[in-house]
Each structure stands twice: as structure tokens, then as C-alpha cells.
N, C-alpha and C positions, 0 to 999 in steps of 0.2 A: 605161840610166840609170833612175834609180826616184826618184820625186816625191813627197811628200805636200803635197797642195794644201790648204789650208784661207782658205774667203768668208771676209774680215775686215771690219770695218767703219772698221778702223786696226791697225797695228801698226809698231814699230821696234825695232830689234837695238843694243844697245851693245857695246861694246868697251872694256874699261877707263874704265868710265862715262863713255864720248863717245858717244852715237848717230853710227852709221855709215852707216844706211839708215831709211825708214821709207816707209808708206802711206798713205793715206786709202783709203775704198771701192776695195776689191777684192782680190788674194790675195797671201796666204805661201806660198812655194814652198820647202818644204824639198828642197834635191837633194843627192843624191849618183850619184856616177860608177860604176861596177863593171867589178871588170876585165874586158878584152876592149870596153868599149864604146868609139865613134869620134866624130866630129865627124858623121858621121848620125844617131845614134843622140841624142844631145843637139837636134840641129835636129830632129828627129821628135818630139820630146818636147815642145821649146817649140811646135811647130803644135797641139799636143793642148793644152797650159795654155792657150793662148790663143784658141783654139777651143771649151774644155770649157763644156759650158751649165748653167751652175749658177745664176746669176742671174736673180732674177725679172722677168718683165715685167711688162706692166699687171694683167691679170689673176692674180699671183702666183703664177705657176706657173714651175718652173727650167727657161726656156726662151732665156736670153741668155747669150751670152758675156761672155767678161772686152774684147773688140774691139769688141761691143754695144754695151756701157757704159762705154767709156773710163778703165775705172778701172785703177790700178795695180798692180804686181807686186812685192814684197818676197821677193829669193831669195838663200838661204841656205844654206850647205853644210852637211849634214848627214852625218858617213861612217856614224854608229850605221845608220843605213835601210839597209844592210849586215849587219845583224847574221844570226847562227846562230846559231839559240834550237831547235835541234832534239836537242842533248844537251846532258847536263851544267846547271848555274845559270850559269856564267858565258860571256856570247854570245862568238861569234868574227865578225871581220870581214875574213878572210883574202879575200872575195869583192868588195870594195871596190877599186877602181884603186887603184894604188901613188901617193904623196900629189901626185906632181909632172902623173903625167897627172890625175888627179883633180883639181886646181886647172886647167889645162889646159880640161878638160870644165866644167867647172863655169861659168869667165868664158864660153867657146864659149855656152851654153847660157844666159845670160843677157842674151849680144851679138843672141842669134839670137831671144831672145825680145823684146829690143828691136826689133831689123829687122820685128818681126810689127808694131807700131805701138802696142806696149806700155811707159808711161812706167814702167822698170826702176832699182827700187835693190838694193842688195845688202851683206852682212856682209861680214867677211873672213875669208876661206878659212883653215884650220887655228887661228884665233884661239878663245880661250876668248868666249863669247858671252852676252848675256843678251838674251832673245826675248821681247818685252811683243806681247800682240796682245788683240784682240775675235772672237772668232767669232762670226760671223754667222749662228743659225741653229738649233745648229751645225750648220753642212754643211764634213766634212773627206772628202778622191777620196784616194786610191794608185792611181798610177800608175807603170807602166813600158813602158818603149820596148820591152822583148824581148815582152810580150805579143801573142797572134795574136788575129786574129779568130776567132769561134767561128763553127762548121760549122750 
């Protein structure tokens, strides 16, 4: 699964102008699923979002977590974070899970970001969206679960 985390200071997602989710201090979780990925693969992901030390401590240095600081998670299905921009102008997203396991992974990955002790809201999956946020910083991570550790 692949993430783009971005510090907010607030943010909320509409749907046919109803807010659906929203945050005070702490992150937008853009995810999307990719095929081949599991119900590990999503729970690896949410340990990393809510572990990631991006928040300052006293001395303002990114040394706390989003479980530090009790702050919340805004996540949101993203399938574009699939794209292939490696030929051609126009991206392919053939590398994205098929839309049913992608919703699937998606709610998994936000259930499990919950279970970390993470007050979770969320869009809705394949809806057309409008994403209001504050960057904090800015500090924006990409993350994904297939990454290894370096040698």
C-alpha cells in the first residue's frame, strides 16, 4: 500500500458539500491499495503512520509521533498514488487493486490505524471528494509498505 502523509494543523474532506471526515492537529493520510497488497500489508502501513516521528517536541525538533501527541488521522482513498508517469502524458493506474479489494484495504487500513490508538476519520471510498487541509510546516512522507530496509 502507498501513503502520502501530510502534518496538518486541520483538515476535512466533503462529499457532495457534507463533510464526511475531518481533523484538528495531526495527519491526511492519502492511501491507496495496490494490487497484490493484503490485509498485512495495510496493518504495516498503519504501524508506520502512527509511529512516523514527524512532530515536534519541546525543543522543535521532529522527534514525536502522531501516538505522542494524541492527535488525529484524516484518511482518505487516493487510487491516482497508483499512477505510471513513466511514458506517454497520460498516467496509467493499471498497478492500483481492482476497486472492490481497494475499498477492502482501504477501510482494513484505517480500522487498524484505529486499533493503534489513533482517533480515525475517513472519506468515502471511490466518491468524488473535496480535500480542505493546513499543512503544517510543510512536512509531507511517502510511504509504502513494499519498501525494504536499506543495507
Amino acid at each position: 500500500m502507498r501513503a502520502l502523509v501530510q502534518r496538518v494543523t486541520e483538515a476535512s474532506v466533503e462529499v457532495d458539500g457534507r463533510v464526511t471526515g475531518s481533523t484538528g492537529p495531526g495527519l491526511l493520510v492519502l492511501v491507496c491499495a495496490m494490487a497484490g497488497d493484503d490485509a498485512a500489508a495495510a496493518d504495516k502501513l498503519a504501524v508506520r503512520v502512527a509511529k512516523l516521528r514527524i512532530f515536534r517536541d519541546a525543543q522543535g525538533r521532529m522527534n514525536q509521533s502522531l501516538l505522542d501527541t494524541a492527535g488525529g488521522a484524516l484518511v482518505v482513498s487516493q487510487f491516482t498514488l497508483a499512477a505510471d508517469t513513466r511514458t506517454g502524458n497520460r498516467p496509467g493506474f493499471s498497478s492500483a487493486a481492482a476497486p472492490e479489494e481497494g475499498r477492502r484495504l482501504y477501510e482494513h487500513f484505517a480500522a487498524s490505524l484505529s486499533a493503534q490508538g489513533i482517533a480515525v476519520e475517513t472519506g468515502r471510498f471511490g466518491a468524488d471528494m473535496a480535500v480542505r487541509l493546513v499543512n503544517d510546516g510543510p512536512v509531507t512522507i511517502w510511504l509504502d509498505s513494499a519498501d525494504r530496509a536499506r543495507g
